[in-house]
Every structure is written in structure tokens, then in C-alpha cells.
N, C-alpha and C positions, 0 to 999 in steps of 0.2 A: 706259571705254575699250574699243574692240574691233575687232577685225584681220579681214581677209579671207585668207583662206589658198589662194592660187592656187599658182603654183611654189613662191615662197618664204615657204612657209607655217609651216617650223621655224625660220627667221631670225626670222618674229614673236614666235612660243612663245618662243625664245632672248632674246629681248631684253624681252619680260615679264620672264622670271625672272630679271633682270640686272638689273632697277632698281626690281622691286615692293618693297612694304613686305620690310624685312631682319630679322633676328632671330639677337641674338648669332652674330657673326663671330667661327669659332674660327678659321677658317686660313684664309691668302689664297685669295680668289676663291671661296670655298665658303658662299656666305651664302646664307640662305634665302629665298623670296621666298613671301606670304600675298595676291599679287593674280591674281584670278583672268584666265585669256587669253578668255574672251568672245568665243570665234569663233563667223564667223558659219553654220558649217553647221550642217544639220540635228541630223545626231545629235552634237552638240558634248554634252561628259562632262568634268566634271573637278569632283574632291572633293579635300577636306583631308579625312585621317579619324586622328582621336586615340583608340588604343586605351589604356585606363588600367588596368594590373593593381594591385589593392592585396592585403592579407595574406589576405582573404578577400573574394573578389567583384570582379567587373568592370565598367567602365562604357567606353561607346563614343560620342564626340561626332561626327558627318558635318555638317560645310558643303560643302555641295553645288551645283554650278552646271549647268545644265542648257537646250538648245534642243528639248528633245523633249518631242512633243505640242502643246500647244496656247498660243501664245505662244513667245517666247526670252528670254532671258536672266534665266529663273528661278532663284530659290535656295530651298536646302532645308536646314531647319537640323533634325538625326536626333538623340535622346540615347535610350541604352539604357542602363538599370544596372541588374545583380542582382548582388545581397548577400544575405547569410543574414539582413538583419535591416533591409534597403533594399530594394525591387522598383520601379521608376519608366521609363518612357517617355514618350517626347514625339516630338513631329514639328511644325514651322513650314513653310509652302509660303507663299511669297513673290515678286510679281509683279517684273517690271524697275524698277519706280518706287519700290518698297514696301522695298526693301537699302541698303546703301548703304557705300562705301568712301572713307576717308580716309589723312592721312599714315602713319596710328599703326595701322590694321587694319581689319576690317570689321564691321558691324554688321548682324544677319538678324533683327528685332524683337527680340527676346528675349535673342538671342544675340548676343553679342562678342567679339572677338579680337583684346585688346592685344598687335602681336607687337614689344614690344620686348623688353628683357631685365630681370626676369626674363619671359617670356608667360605671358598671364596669358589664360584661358578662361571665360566662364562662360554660364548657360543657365541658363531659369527658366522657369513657370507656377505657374500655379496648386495642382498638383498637387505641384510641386515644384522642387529647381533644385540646380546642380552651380557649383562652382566650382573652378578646375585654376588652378596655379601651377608652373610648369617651374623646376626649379633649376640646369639647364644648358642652355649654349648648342647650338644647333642648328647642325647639319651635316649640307650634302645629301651623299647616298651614294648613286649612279645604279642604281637594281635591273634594269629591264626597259626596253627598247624593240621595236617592233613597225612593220611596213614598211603600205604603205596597206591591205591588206585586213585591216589592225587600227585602223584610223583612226589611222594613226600613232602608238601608243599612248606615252607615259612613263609609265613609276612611278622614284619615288623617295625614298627613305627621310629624311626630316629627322631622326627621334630615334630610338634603340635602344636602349630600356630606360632612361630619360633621369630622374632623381631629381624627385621630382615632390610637390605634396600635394596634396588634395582634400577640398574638403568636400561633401554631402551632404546633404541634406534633401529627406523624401518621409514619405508614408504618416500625416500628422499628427505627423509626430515630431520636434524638436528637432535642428536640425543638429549633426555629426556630421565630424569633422576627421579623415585617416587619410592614413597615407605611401604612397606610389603609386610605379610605374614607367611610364613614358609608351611611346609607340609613335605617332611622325607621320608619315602615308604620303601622298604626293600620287600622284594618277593623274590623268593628262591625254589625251583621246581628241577625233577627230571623229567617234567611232561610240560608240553603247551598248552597255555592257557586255555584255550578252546576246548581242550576233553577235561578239563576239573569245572567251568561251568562257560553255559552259554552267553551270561549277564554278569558283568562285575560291575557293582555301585562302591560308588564313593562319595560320601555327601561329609559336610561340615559348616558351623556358624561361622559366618565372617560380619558380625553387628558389634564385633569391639569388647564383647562381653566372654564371661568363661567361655572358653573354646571343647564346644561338643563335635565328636565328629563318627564315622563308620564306614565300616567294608562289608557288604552282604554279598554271596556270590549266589545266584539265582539261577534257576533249569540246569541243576545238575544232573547228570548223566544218572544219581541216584533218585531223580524227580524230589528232591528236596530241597530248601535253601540254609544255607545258614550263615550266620556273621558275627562280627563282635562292634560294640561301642566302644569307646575310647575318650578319654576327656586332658585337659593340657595338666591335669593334677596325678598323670601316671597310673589311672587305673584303666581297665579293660572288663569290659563285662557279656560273657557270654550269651546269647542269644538264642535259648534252647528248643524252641517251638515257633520259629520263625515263620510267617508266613508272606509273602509280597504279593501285592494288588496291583498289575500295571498294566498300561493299556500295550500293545505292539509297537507303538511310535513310539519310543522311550523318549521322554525329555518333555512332549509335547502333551503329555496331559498328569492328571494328578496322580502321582506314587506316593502307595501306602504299606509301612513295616507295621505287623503283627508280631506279638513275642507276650503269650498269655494278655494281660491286664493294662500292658505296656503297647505303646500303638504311635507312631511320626508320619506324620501327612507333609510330604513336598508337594507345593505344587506351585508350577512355572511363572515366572515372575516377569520375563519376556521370552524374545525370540530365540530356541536352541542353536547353537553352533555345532556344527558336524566337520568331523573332518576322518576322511580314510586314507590311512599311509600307504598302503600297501598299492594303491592304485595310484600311487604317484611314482612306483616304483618300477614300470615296465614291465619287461621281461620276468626279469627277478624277482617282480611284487605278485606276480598271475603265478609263480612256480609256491610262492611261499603260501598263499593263501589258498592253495589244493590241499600245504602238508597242514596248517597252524589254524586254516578261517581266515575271513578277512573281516579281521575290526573295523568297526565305528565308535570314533571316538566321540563324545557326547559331552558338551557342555552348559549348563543354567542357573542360572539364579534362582532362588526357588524360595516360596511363604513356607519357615520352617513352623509345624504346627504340632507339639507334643503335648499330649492335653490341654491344658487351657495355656498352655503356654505359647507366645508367638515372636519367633524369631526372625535372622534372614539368614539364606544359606547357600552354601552350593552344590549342585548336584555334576557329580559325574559318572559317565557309566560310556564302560566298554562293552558292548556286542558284538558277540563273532557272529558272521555269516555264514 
């Protein structure tokens, strides 16, 4: 299915998300929606992305839909995990013909997304393969919106810190079952990332305790930054006066949010993990990152410090090049 976005181009996006595939309904009207909007412009953007914290180690699944570059209505199915005793990557790139979406969720070769209840995730090669099961129900929570020289941007939160398990197998070894906390973020653009900001941060507690977390996007093309918090009790709070402190090496030294009187210091807890897709991609990764940038995806553990308060957290952050 897919819309043309002339005037009423948020009425379409509106009514995707109003009758796509749902996924556990906690409160009226708040259900979630797993189909992708397939509009038809150029720089059309929009990911599912499942960040999965377990007791040790992370993994991050991206289904990805994309008009940029060469062809439309490509999908991109992303898996990253490091563990102290797992390390695994993948990437699927998927033409319009080659996906494919039904009642129950979608399918990106390898990749599937049963979103009923409980949802159920999984992702496989050869090298390896993940499988996520959500033990609660999903509720969207509205984080961001952006006016057209953000290609009208939404983000929105489906899960915050959401009881999760996972299993694991990679590296020739024996799969591997461990309790998780999930994180389901959709963003929705007619632009690519890259021209709405240079920096997207993503940070969040994982110390077991209330689940804090946020999206700041940094050097925008307006030379401003701005973001929202977010907490597992369904509020969002805007970030009006934001300012960010960071060194160039993102990851690698200590970042600090300004927002008036309000102020969060991360800073790195060990060694960052990088990883860039696009240059894992050939041919097709060098064409993409002329039209999109080429991300770096950034991952750490980080001393969360919000006034006198001292938590543990994780910091992630995508930079286009």
C-alpha cells in the first residue's frame, strides 16, 4: 500500500497508523501500528528500531524502509549485538518485490515481525540469528514532531524498557536464552536523516530502576538542538533550550544535555563500539551514503549523572558523515 503526500499528507500517515497491523492494546486508541506508510517521495524514511538491553550486552534490530537512492520502496533488515561472549552483525537490503507484509506483520527474508501479542522478533544467517519475544503490551507515547523542513518528521515510542527475552546464537556457539528489556522507537520522515540532524542521541537507564530515557538530535541544519525525555510512566517532556557539550569522538568522552536549570552528564563507562552499515554494503553502500551520509552507529555504557543523582545507562548515537 502507498500514499502520495500532497496537502494532506499527515491525514495519510494518520490513517496508516490507525489500522496497520496492532499490537497489544493497553488503552483506548493507543495501539500500535507495524505497517509501514510507503510514501511516495524521494527522501521517504521510516524505521522500526528494537533496542534490547540484557544483564550484559546489547543487541539492536532496524527494519527499515527507504526511497533513497536507487529504486523505492526498499527495506532494510539491521541486527547488531555485543555481548561479552556474543559479537554478531547482519544487514539484509531488500528490493520492493523481494518483503513482503501480511495480516500478522512483516517479513524482510530472514527477518519477521509477528506483532501480535505476545511480539514476537526474529532474525537469522548464517553467521547467526536472534530471537525477541515482548512480554508486554505496546503503547504508543508521541516523542517528537518536526514541521516540513524536517520532512515532517514523527518519532514515537511503542515500548520503554518493556520485559522482554532473547535468545542468541552466533560465533559457532550454542544458543543462548537471557532476560532483556526492550526499547521500540518508530520514526517517520519524507527526508533522510541526515538533513534533519548531523547527531541523533539516544540514551536510557538500564540499573533496573524507573526507566529514564531520550532522543536529542544535535547540528541541525538550524544550528540548534532539540529533544524530548521520556520515562516508562508515559510522559514526554520537552526540552526547550537545549544545549549539548560534546567532544568530536562521540562516545569517547563525556556528554553533557543543558535544558535551563536541568543538566545529564554521561560519560563512558568502557570501550565504544562502532559500527558503519553502509560500508559494509559495496557498491550500493558508496551510492547511498553520497544521497543519505554515512552513519556511524555508536554504542556505551555510560555514568548516568543528573544532579546529584547517579545512575547506569546507555548511550547511543548515530552520526552522518
Amino acid at each position: 500500500m502507498s500514499f502520495r503526500f500532497p496537502h494532506a499528507r499527515w491525514l495519510a500517515v494518520a490513517a496508516v497508523l490507525a489500522v496497520g497491523f496492532t499490537s497489544g492494546v493497553a488503552r483506548a486508541g493507543e495501539s500500535v501500528s507495524f505497517r509501514p506508510a510507503l510514501a511516495d517521495d524521494d527522501g521517504y524514511s521510516e524505521t522500526f528500531a528494537f533496542s534490547i538491553d540484557m544483564p550484559e550486552g546489547s543487541a539492536q534490530v532496524q527494519l527499515a524502509f527507504t526511497n533513497a537512492g536507487p529504486g523505492s520502496g526498499r527495506a532494510v533488515c539491521r541486527v547488531f549485538v555485543v555481548s561479552p561472549d556474543i559479537t554478531w552483525r547482519s544487514q539484509e537490503v531488500h528490493s520492493s518485490s523481494d518483503w513482503s507484509q501480511d495480516r500478522r506483520g512483516l517479513t524482510l527474508g530472514d527477518c519477521r515481525l509477528d506483532a501480535g501479542y505476545p511480539l514476537r522478533l526474529t532474525a537469522g544467517t548464517d553467521d547467526g540469528s536472534l530471537r525477541l519475544t515482548v512480554h508486554e503490551p505496546l503503547v504508543r507515547l508521541p516523542l517528537m514532531k518536526g514541521g516540513p523542513d524536517e520532512g515532517n518528521l514523527l518519532v514515537e515510542m511503542y515500548a520503554q524498557g518493556a520485559t522482554a527475552t532473547v535468545e542468541l546464537k552466533a560465533d559457532g556457539k550454542g544458543a543462548v536464552t537471557r532476560p532483556a528489556r526492550v526499547f521500540v522507537e518508530h520514526s517517520l520522515s519524507t527526508t533522510t536523516p541526515d538533513r534533519i540532524a548531523r547527531r541523533w542521541y539516544r540514551f536510557r537507564t538500564i540499573d533496573g530502576g524507573p526507566v529514564l530515557g531520550g532522543l536529542v538530535l544535535s547540528e541541525q541544519p538550524t544550528g540548534k538542538a532539540r529533544g524530548r525525555l521520556h520515562s516508562d510512566r508515559g510522559k514526554a517532556t520537552l526540552l526547550e533550550t537545549l544545549a549539548v557539550e560534546d567532544a568530536e569522538a562521540a562516545g569517547r568522552e563525556p556528554l553533557v544535555f543543558k535544558d535551563g536549570e536541568w543538566g545529564l552528564r554521561l560519560a563512558p563507562l568502557d570501550a565504544a563500539v562502532d559500527y558503519a552499515p553502509l560500508r559494509e554494503m559495496g557498491f550500493l553502500g558508496r551510492v547511498l551514503a553520497a544521497i543519505v551520509g554515512d552513519p556511524l552507529f555508536t554504542v556505551v555504557d555510560v555514568d548516568w549523572r543528573e544532579g546529584e543523582k547517579a545512575r547506569r545507562g546507555r548511550l547511543e548515537i548515530i552520526t552522518f558523515r
